[in-house]
N, C-alpha and C positions, 0 to 999 in steps of 0.2 A: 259325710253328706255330699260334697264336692264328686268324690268319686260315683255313688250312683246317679245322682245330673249326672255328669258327661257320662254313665253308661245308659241313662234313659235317652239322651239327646241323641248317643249314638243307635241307638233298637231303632227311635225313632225315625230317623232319617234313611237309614236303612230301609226298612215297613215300608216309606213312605214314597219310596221308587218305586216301590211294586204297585202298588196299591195307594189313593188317594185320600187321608188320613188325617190330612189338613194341606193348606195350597203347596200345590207342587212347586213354583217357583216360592216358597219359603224356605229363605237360606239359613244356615245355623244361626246367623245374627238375628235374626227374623223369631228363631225360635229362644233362643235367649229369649226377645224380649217378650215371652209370652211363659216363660219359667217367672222373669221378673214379676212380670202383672199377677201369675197366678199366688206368689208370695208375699204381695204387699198386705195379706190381712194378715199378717204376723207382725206387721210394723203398728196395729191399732187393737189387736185382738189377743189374747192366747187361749190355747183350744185342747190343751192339756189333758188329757183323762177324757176329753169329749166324745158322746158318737155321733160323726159326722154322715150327712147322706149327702150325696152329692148327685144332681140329673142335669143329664147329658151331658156325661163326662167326655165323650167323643177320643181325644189319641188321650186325655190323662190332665187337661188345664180346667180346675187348677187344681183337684183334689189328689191326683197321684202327687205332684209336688209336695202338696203339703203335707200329705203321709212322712213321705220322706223325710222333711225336719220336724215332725209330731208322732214320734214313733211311740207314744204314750195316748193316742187317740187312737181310736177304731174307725175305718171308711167303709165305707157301702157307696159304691160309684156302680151308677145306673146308667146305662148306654145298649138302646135298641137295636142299635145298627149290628149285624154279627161283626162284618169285618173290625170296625171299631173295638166292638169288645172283647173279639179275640187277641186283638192286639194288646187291650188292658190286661188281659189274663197273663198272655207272653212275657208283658214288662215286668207285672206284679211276680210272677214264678222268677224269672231271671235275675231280678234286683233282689229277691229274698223279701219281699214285705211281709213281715206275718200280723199285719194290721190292717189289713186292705183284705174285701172279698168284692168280687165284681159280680152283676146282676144282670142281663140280658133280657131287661124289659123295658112296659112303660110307668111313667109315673103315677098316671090314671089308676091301674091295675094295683099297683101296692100303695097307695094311699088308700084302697078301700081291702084292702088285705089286714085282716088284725094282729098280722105278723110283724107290719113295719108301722101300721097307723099309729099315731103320736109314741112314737119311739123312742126318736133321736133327740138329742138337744140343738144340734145344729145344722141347717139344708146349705149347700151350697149352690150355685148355678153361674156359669161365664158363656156368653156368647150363646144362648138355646131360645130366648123366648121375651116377649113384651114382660113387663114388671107386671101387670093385670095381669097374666097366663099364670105365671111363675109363681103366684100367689098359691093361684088355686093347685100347682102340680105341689108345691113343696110344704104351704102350712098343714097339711092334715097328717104329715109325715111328724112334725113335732111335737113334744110333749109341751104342756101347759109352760108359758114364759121360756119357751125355746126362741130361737133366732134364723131367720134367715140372713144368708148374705149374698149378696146380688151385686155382680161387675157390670158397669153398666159404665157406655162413653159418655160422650158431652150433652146428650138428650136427658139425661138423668130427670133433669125437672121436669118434664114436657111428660116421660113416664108417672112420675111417683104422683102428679096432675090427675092423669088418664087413669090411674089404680085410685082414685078415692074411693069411689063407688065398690070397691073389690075389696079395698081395706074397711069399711065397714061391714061388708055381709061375712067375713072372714073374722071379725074382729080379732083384727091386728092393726097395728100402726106403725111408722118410719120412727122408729129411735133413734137414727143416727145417719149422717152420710157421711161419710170416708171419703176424700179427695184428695187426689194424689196425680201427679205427673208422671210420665214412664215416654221416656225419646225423645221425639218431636209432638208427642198429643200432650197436650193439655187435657184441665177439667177431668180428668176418669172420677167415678167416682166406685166405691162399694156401699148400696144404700144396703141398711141394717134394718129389716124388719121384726119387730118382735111379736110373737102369738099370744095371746091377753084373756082367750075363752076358747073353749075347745070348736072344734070346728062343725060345723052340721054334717048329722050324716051322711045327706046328698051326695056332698062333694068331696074331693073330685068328681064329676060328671064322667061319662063312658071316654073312652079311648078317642082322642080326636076334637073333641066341644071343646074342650077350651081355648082352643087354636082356634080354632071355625066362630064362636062366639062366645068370647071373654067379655066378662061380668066388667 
């Protein structure tokens, strides 16, 4: 396990001279602690046998990590950006994943694809979007009593507040928050949403509405 981390730290860091991937003044330590964060749902979770989707996976936090110690789960990491997801493709070939496939789209588009729509048992999302948004990009993707999990800093409450309204038309609810420390931050939290009724056709809305105006 040890040895792909420091061969993903290293593709990374590499890539990420060229091309900007995540902050350029992010030093290995910097990235450590975003390997950390992206692991701590194994310290509350296990995801065994699962299929996981994960949007806006961006250089790989946190679902290529978790591949990596979950080589008994299937990933679906969804990342628009080419360069970004050329880069997932690069890591995923190079490290040998054969549990990982990366997808070059939006969320909007395969939530309403009956390819991916309620598929997975579990969405993941770190750093992409308000908890309202992220509702609507990830519960249509799960199957009935699936889970999302959602990274979220010290606002967590002030979010999963602003999402009632979204947790009802969605019918899903917060089952769980996960709190945890990582450095010098306090509060992180992973709120745990669970899907409770299948989701309305509608939704996802077209490519872009839910950012522009979340339920």
């Amino acid at each position: 396990m040890e040895i792909n981390v420091n061969r993903y730290l290293e593709l990374l860091i590499k890539e990420n001279e060229k091309q900007n991937l995540v902050s350029r003044k992010a030093g290995r330590e910097e990235l450590i602690g975003h390997v950390e964060d992206s692991l701590k749902l194994l310290d509350f979770y296990k995801i065994k046998d699962k299929k996981v989707i994960d949007i806006g996976s961006g250089a790989g936090f946190p679902a290529l990590l978790l591949a990596i110690y979950c080589p008994d789960a299937m990933f679906t990491l969804v990342e628009s950006d080419l360069k970004k997801s050329n880069f997932l493709i690069q890591a995923v070939g190079e490290l040998g994943l054969k549990n990982v496939r990366v997808l070059r789209e939006r969320a909007e588009i395969l939530g309403q694809n009956p390819l991916y729509r309620a598929h997975y048992d579990i969405c993941t999302s770190r750093a992409v979007a308000a908890l309202n948004v992220l509702l609507e990009y990830g519960l249509p993707l799960l199957e009935l009593e699936g889970r999302l999990f959602l990274w979220k800093g010290k606002n967590y409450a002030a979010e999963i507040a602003q999402a009632e309204q979204a947790l009802t038309v969605f019918k899903a609810r917060v089952e769980d928050v996960c709190l945890y420390s990582l450095l010098e931050e306090k509060d992180r939290a992973i709120v745990v949403v669970k899907k409770e009724a299948p989701t309305p056709q509608k939704y996802p809305r077209r490519v872009g509405i839910p950012a522009k105006r979340p339920i």
